[in-house]
C-alpha positions as CSV (number, residue, x, y, z in Angstrom):
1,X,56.4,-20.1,19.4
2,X,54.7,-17.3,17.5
3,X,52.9,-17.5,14.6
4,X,53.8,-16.2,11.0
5,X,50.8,-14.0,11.3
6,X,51.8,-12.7,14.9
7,X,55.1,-11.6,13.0
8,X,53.3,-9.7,10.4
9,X,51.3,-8.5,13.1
10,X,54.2,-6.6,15.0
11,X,55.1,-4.7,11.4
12,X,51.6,-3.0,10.9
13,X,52.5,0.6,10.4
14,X,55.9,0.2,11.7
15,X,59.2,1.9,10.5
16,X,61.1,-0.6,11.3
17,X,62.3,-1.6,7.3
18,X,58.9,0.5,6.1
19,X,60.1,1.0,2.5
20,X,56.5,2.7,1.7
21,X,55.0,5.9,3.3
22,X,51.5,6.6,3.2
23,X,50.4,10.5,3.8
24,X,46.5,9.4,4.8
25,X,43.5,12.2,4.9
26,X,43.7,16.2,5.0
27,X,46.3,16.1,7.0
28,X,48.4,13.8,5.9
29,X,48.8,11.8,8.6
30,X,52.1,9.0,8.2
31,X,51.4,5.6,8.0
32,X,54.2,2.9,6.8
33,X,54.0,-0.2,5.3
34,X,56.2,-2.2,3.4
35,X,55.7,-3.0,-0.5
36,X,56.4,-7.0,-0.7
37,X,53.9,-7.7,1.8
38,X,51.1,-5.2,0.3
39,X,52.1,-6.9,-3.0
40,X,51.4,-10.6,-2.1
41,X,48.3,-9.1,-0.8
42,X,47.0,-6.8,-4.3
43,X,48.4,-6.7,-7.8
44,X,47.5,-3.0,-7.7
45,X,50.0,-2.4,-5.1
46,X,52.6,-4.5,-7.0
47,X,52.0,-2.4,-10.6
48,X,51.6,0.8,-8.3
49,X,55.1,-0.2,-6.9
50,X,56.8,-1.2,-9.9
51,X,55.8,1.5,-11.8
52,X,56.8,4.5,-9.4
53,X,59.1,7.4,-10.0
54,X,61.9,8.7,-8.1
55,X,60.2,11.8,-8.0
56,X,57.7,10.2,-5.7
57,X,60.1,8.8,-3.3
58,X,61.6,10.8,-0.2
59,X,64.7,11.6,0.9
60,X,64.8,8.5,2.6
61,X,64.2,6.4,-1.0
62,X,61.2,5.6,0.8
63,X,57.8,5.3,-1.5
64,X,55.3,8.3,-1.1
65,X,51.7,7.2,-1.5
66,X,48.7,10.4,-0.6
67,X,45.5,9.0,0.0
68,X,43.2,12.2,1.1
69,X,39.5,10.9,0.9
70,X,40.8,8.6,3.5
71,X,40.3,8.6,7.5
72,X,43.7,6.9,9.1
73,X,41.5,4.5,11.6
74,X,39.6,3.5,8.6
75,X,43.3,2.9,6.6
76,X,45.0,1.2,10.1
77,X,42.2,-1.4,9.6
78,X,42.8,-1.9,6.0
79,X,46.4,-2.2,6.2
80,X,46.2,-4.8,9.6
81,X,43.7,-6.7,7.3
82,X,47.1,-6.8,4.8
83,X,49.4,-7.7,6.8
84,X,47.2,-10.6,9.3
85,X,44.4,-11.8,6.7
86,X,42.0,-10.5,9.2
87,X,40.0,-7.8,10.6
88,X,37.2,-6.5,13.2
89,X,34.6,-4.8,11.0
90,X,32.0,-2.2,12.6
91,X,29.0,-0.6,11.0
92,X,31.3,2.3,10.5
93,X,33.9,1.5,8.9
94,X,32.3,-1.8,6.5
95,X,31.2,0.6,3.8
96,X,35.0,2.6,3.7
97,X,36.7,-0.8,3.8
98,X,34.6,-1.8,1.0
99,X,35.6,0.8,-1.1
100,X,39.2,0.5,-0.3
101,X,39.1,-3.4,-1.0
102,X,37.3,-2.0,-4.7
103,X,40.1,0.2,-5.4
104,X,42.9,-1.9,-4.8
105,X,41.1,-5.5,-6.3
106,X,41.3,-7.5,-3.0
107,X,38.3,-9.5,-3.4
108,X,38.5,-11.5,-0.3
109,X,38.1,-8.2,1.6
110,X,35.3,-7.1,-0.5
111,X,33.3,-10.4,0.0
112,X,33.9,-10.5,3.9
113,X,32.4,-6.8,3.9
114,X,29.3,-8.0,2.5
115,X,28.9,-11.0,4.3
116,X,29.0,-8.5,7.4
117,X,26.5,-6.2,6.0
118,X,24.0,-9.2,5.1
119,X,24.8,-10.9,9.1
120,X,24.4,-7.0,10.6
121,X,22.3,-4.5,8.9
122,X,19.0,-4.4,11.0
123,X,16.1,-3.0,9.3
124,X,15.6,1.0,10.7
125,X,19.4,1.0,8.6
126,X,18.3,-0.2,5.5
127,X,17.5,2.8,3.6
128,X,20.7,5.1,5.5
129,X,23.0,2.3,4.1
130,X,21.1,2.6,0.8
131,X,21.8,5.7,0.4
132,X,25.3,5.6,1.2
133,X,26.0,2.4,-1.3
134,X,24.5,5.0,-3.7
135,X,27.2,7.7,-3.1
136,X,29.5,4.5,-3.7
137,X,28.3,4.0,-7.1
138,X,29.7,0.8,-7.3
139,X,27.1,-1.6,-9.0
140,X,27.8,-4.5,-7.7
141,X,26.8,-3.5,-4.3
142,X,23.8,-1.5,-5.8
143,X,22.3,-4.6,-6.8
144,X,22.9,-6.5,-3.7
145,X,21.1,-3.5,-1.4
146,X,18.3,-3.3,-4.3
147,X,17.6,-7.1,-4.0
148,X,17.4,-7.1,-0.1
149,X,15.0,-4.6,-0.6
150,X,13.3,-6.1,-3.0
151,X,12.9,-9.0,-1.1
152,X,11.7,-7.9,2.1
153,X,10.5,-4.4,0.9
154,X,6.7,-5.0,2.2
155,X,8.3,-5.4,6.0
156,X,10.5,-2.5,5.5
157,X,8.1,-0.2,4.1
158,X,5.8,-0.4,6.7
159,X,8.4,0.5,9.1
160,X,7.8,4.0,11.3
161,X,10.2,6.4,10.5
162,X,12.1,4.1,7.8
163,X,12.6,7.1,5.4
164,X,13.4,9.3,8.1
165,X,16.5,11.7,7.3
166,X,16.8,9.8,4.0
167,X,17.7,12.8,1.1
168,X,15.2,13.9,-1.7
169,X,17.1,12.5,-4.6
170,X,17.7,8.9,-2.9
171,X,13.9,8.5,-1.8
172,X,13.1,9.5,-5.5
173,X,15.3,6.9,-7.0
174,X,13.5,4.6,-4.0
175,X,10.2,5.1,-5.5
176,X,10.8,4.8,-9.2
177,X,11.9,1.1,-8.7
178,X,8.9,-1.0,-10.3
179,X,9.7,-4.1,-8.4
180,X,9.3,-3.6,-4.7
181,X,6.1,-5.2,-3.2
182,X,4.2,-2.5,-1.0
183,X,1.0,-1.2,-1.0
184,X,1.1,2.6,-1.8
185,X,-0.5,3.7,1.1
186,X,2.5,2.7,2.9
187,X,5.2,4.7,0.7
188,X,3.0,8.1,1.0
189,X,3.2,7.6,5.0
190,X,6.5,6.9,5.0
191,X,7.0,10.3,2.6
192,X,5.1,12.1,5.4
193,X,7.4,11.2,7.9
194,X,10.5,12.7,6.2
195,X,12.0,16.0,7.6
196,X,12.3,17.1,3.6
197,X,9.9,20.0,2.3
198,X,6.7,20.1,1.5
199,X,7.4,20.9,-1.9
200,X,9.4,17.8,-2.1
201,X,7.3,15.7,-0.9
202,X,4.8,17.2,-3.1
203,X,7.2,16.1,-6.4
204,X,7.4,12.2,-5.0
205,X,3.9,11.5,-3.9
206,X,3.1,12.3,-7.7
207,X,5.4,9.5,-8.4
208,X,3.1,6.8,-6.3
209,X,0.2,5.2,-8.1
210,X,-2.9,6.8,-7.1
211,X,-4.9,4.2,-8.5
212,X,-3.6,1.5,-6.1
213,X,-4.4,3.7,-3.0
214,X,-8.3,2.3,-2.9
215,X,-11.0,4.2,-1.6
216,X,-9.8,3.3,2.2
217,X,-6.7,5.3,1.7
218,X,-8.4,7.5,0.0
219,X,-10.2,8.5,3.3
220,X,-7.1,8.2,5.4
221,X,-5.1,10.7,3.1
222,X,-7.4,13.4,2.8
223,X,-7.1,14.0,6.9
224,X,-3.3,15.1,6.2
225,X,-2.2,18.5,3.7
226,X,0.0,16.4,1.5
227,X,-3.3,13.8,0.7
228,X,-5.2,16.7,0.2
229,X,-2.6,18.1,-2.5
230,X,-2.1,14.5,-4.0
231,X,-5.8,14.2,-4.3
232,X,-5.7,17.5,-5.9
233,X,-3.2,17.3,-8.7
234,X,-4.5,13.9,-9.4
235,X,-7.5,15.1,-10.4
236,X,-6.5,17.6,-12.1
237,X,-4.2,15.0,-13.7
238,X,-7.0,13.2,-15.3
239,X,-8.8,16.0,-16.4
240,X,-5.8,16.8,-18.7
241,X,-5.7,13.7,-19.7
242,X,-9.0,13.1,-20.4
243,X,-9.0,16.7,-22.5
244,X,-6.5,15.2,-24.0
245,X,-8.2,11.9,-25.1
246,X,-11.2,13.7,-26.2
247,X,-9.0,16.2,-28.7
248,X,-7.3,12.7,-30.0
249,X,-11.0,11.4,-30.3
250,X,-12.2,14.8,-32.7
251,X,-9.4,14.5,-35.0
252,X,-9.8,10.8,-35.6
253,X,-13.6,11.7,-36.1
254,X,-13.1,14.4,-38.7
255,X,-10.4,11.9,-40.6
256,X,-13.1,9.1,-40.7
257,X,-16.2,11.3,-41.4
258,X,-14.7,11.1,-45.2
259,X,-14.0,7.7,-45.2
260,X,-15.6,4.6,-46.2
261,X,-15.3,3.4,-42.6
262,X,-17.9,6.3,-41.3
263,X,-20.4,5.4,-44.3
264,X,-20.5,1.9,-43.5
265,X,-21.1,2.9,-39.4
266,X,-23.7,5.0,-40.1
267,X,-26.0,3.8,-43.3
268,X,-27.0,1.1,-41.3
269,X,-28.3,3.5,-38.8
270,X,-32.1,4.0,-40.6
271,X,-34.1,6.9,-38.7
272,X,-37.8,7.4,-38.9
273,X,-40.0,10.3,-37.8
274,X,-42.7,9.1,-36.1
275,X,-44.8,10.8,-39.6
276,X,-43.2,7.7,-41.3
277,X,-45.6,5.2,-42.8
278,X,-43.9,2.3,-40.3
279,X,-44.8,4.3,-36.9
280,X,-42.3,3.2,-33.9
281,X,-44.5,1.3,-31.7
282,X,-45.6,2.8,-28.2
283,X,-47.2,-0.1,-26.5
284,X,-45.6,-3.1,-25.5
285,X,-46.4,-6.0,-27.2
286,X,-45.2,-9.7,-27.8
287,X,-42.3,-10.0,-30.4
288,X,-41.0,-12.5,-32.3
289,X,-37.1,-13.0,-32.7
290,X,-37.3,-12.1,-36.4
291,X,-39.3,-8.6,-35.3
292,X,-36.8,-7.6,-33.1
293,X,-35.1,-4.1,-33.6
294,X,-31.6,-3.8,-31.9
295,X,-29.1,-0.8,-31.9
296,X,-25.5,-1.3,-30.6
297,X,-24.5,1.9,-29.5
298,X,-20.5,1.9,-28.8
299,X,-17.5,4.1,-29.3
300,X,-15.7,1.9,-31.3
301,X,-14.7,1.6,-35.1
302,X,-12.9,-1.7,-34.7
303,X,-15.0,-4.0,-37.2
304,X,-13.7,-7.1,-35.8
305,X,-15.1,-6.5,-32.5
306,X,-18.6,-5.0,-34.0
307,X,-19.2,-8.4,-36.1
308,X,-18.4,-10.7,-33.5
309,X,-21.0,-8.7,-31.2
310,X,-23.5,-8.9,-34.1
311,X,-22.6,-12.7,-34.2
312,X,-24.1,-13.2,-31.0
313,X,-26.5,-11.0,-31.4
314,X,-28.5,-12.7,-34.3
315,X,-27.4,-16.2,-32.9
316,X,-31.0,-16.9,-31.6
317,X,-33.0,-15.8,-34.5
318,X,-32.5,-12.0,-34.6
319,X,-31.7,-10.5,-38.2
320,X,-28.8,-9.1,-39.2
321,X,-30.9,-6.3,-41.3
322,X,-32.3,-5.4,-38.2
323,X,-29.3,-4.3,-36.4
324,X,-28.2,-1.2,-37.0
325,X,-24.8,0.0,-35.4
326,X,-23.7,3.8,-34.1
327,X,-20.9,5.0,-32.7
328,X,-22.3,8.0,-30.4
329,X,-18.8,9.8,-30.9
330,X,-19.2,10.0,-34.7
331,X,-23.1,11.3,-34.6
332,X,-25.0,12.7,-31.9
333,X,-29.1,11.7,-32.1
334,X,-31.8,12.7,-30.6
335,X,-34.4,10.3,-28.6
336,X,-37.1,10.9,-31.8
337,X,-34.7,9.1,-33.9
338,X,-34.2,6.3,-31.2
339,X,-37.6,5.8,-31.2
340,X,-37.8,2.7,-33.7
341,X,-35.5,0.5,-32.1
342,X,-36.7,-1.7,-29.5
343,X,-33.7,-2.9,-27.6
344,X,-30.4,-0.9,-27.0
345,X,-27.4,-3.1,-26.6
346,X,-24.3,-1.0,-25.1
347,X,-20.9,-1.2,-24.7
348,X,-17.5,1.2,-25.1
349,X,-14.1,0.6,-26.4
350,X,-13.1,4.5,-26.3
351,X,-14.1,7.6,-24.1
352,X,-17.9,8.8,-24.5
353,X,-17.3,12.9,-25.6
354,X,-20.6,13.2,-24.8
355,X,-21.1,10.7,-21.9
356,X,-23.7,12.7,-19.6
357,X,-25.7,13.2,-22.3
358,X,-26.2,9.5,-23.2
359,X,-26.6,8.9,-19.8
360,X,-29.7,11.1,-20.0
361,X,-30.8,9.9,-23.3
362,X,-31.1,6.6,-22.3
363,X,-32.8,6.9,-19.4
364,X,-35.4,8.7,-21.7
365,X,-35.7,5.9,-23.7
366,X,-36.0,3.3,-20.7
367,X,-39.2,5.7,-20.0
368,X,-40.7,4.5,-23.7
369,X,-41.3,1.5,-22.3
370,X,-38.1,0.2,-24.2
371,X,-34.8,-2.2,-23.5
372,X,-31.3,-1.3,-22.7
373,X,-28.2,-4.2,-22.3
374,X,-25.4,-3.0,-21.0
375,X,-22.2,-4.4,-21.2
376,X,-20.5,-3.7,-18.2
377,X,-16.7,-4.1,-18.1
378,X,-15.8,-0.6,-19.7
379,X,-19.6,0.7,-19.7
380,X,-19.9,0.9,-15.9
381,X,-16.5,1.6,-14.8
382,X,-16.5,3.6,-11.7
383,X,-15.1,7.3,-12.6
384,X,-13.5,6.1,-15.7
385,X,-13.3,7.7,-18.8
386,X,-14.6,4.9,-21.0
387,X,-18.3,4.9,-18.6
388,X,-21.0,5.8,-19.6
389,X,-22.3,9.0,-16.9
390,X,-25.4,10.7,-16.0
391,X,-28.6,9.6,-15.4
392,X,-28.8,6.1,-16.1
393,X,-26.0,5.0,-14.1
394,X,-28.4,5.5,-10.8
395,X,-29.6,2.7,-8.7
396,X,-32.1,4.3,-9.9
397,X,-32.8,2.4,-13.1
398,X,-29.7,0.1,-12.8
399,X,-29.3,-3.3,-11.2
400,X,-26.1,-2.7,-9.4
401,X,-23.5,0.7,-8.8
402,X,-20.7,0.8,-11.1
403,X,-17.8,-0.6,-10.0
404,X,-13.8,-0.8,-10.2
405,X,-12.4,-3.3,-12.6
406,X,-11.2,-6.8,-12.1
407,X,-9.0,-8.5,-14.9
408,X,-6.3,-11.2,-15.5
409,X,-8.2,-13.4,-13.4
410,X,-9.8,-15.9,-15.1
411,X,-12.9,-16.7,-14.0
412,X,-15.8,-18.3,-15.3
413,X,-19.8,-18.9,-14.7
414,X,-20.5,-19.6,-10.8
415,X,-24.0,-19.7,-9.0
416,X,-27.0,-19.6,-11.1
417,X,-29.7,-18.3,-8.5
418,X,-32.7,-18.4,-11.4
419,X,-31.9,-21.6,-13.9
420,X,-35.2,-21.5,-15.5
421,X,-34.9,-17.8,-16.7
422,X,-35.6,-16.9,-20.2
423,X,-31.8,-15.2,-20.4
424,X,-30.0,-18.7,-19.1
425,X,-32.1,-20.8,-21.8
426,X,-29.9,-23.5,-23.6
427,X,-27.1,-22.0,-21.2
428,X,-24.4,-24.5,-19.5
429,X,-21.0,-23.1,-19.1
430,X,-19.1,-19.5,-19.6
431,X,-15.8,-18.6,-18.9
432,X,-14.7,-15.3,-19.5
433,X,-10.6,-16.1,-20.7
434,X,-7.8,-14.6,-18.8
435,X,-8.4,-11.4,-19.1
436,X,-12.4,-12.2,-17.9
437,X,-13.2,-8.2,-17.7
438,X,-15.4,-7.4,-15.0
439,X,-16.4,-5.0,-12.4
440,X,-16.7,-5.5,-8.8
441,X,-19.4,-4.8,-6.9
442,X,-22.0,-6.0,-4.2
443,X,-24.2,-2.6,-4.0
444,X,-27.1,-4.3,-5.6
445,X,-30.1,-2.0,-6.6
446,X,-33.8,-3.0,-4.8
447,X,-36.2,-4.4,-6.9
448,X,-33.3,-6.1,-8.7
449,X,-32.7,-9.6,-9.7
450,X,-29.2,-11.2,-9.8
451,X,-29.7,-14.0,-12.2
452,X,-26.0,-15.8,-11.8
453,X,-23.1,-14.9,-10.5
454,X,-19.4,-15.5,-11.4
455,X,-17.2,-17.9,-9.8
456,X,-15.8,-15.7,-7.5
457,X,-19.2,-14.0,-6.7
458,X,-19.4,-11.3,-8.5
459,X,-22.8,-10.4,-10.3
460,X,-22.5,-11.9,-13.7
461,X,-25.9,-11.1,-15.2
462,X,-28.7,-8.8,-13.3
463,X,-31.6,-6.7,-14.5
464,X,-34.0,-4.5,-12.9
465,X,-37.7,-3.6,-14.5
466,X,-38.8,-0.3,-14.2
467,X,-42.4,0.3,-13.5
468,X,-42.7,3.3,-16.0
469,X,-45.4,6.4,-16.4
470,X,-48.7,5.1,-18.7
471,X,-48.5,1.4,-17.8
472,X,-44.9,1.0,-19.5
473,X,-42.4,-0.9,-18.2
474,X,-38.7,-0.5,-19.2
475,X,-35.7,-3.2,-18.4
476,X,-32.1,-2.6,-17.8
477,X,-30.0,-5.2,-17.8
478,X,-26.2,-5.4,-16.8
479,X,-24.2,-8.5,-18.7
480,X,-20.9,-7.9,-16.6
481,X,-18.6,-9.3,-19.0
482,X,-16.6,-8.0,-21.7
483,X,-18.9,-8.8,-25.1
484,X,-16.2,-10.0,-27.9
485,X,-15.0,-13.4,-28.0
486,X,-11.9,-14.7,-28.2
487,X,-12.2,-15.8,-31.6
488,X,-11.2,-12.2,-32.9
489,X,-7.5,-13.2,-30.8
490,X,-7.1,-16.9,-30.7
491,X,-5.7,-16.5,-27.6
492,X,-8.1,-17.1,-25.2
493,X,-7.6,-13.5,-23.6
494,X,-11.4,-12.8,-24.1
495,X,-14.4,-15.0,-23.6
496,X,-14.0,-18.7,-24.7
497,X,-15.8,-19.3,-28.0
498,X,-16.7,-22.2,-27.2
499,X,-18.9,-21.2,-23.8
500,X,-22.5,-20.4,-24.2
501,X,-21.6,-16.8,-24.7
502,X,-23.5,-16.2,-27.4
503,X,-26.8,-17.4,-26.3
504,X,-26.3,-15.0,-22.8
505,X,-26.1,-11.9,-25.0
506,X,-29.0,-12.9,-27.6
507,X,-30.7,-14.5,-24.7
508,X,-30.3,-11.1,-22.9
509,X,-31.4,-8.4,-25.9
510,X,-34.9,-10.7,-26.4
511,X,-35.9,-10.6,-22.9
512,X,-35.4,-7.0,-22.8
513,X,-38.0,-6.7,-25.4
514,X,-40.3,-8.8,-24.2
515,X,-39.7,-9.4,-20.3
């Protein structure tokens, strides 16, 4: 005995009591159907029905629907799937049986189309299918593609070919998604292996992160013309920007020069000729805590950050009187006028405008026979705008090469390779926050001394003494850590207050006077 659906079966696009027609694609092919069972099935159908005109009825009193953006095979599947509650979907014909399913609110139809897509798309398909959902527009299906994406986006991007024959404006909208987990290097390959233009593969490699590549794929895209142009307008990209930076810098300079802000950065600052009664000193000798004379040099005007450096600074017996404070990008000085100090303590919050040259200066007062700290985390940036340049940032006269920056890993005081050193004195923990700013690096200078080391084995405090002309000796050394305590936050972001911080930066600046 036959079935009710083997009944309903026998009536797909039949005349036999067909009291709708349907006038399918450009050529309006005739397809029939009948309206009670395409009722049950959609309440569109039933409105559509209800609500129709004798103007759009034939001779026959028979319904006219035209459906033009429609292929018949695609519309003889959606009508048997009416009529039997069931269907054989293909990779062809799942996206158009979606969007008919949309349009007339059967839901069950909708949901079986993207349980086949989820059983049947195979990864070399991904992004074709993406880009046809996005001709869809329907947002539903949008988000679904998006999150498979998302969630196996490292295995598809590293796929040969996966972007290949994929349009301009769909690989655009690819790339400006935040959240898929892929190395860069692997969307400019994939952008290489497009058939678009060069010109538009010019406009989406700008839209990768160039900062993410690493020097590695650094060397692997300059072999190919698109690396070389990417390498190109990025660099001309952070020129501009730094121009930029630097003009933002002179009008905030010229603002503050009349300001109590600037008077208070500078009066501090007390130069001597060396025709002075108290003559700078040109011989090293012994010096007590109390004798010490200690610049901080930094591009900053942010008091909060200055005191709580000065904090530390006179937290072993160094007086506040005789630290003086000068932000290089307010006023330029000479090495005469550098001569009184005794110690140099450096660190940046802002762009050096004149970075080469206190690169150079520096390195002219190391040859006095004098001391420099440097604070490494913005100081010795590699190629960043913030570094300090020139000279002094040789292996030359430093301990270690600058490096890239690690942060939002906490991390916190690892090896100690010399415990008995002057700079670890009284020293039993430090842990740098979350943020713990530092820079990477294991190109360590010769002749140079690594006194301890983080917890995840980067350098945390080295120095190197330079044997000097006239029996001088001058001392660099490198405190890779970022210098201002959380207590300006409360929020543990910056060093922890409550580590021996302190004593590693006073330690530091005394045995740089007398090491």
């Amino acid at each position: 005995m036959k079935s009710l659906k083997d009944h309903l079966s026998y009536f797909i696009n039949c005349n036999e009591l067909a009291d709708v027609k349907f006038l399918i694609g450009k050529k309006n092919k005739e397809m029939y159907g009948h309206q009670l069972i395409l009722s049950i099935n959609s309440q569109m159908w039933k409105s559509m029905f209800y609500t129709m005109k004798w103007s759009e009825m034939d001779n026959m009193k028979i319904a006219v629907v035209k459906i033009p953006e429609q292929k018949p095979k695609i519309f003889a599947k959606f009508l048997q799937y009416c009529y039997t509650g069931s269907v054989k979907i293909t990779m062809e014909s799942v996206l158009p049986l979606y969007k008919l399913s949309d349009k007339y609110l059967m839901e069950d139809l909708k949901e079986l189309c993207v349980f086949y897509l989820e059983s049947n798309i195979i990864n070399s398909m991904c992004f074709q299918f993406y880009e046809k959902i996005l001709e869809l527009n329907d947002q539903n299906l949008i988000g679904w593609i998006n999150n498979l994406i998302k969630k196996n986006s490292r295995y598809f991007f590293s796929l040969n070919g996966a972007f290949y024959g994929i349009k301009y404006q769909t690989l655009k909208r690819l790339l400006m998604n935040p959240n898929y987990d892929c190395h860069e290097i692997e969307f400019f390959h994939r952008i290489e292996e497009t058939k678009l233009k060069f010109a538009e593969k010019c406009k989406l490699v700008k839209l990768l992160h160039f900062d993410l590549i690493g020097s590695k794929g650094i060397k692997k895209i300059k072999k190919t013309e698109l690396g070389l142009y990417w390498i190109k307008k990025e660099k001309m990209k952070r020129e501009k920007k730094l121009e930029i930076q630097k003009k933002i810098l002179k009008k905030k300079i010229l603002l503050l020069k009349n300001s109590k802000l600037y008077s208070m950065l500078t009066k501090s600052l007390r130069f001597r000729n060396s025709n002075n009664e108290e003559k700078c000193r040109t011989m090293k000798a012994p010096l007590r805590a109390d004798q010490v004379r200690v610049l901080i040099m930094t591009t900053t005007t942010y008091l909060k950050y200055l005191n709580d450096i000065m904090e530390s600074i006179t937290s072993q017996g160094i007086l506040r009187k005789n630290v003086s404070i000068l932000n290089v990008n307010l006023k330029t000085v000479t090495l005469n006028e550098l001569r009184i100090f005794d110690t140099i303590f450096v660190f940046s919050y802002k762009p050096f405008l004149k970075s080469i040259y206190y690169g150079k200066l520096l390195k002219n007062f190391l040859k006095l026979g004098k001391g420099i700290v440097i604070c490494a985390s913005d100081s010795l940036r590699a190629k960043h705008v913030r570094s300090l340049q020139g000279e002094i940032t040789s292996l030359e006269y430093l301990p270690f090469k600058p490096g890239k920056l690690i942060h939002r890993v906490q991390a916190s005081l690892g090896k100690v390779h010399h415990p008995d050193h002057p700079i670890m004195k009284g020293v039993n923990s430090f842990d740098g926050g979350s943020d713990s700013f530092r820079i990477k690096t294991k190109l360590i200078s010769p002749n140079a001394t690594v006194i301890a080391e983080w917890s995840d084995g980067v350098p945390l405090i080295a120095l190197k003494k330079n044997q000097i002309e006239n029996d001088l000796n001058g001392c660099v050394i490198v405190l890779n850590i970022w210098p201002v305590s959380d207590s300006v936050r409360n929020n543990n972001t910056f060093w922890l207050q409550n580590t021996d911080g302190k004593k590693i930066i006073s330690n530091s600046i005394l045995y740089s006077v007398n090491f």
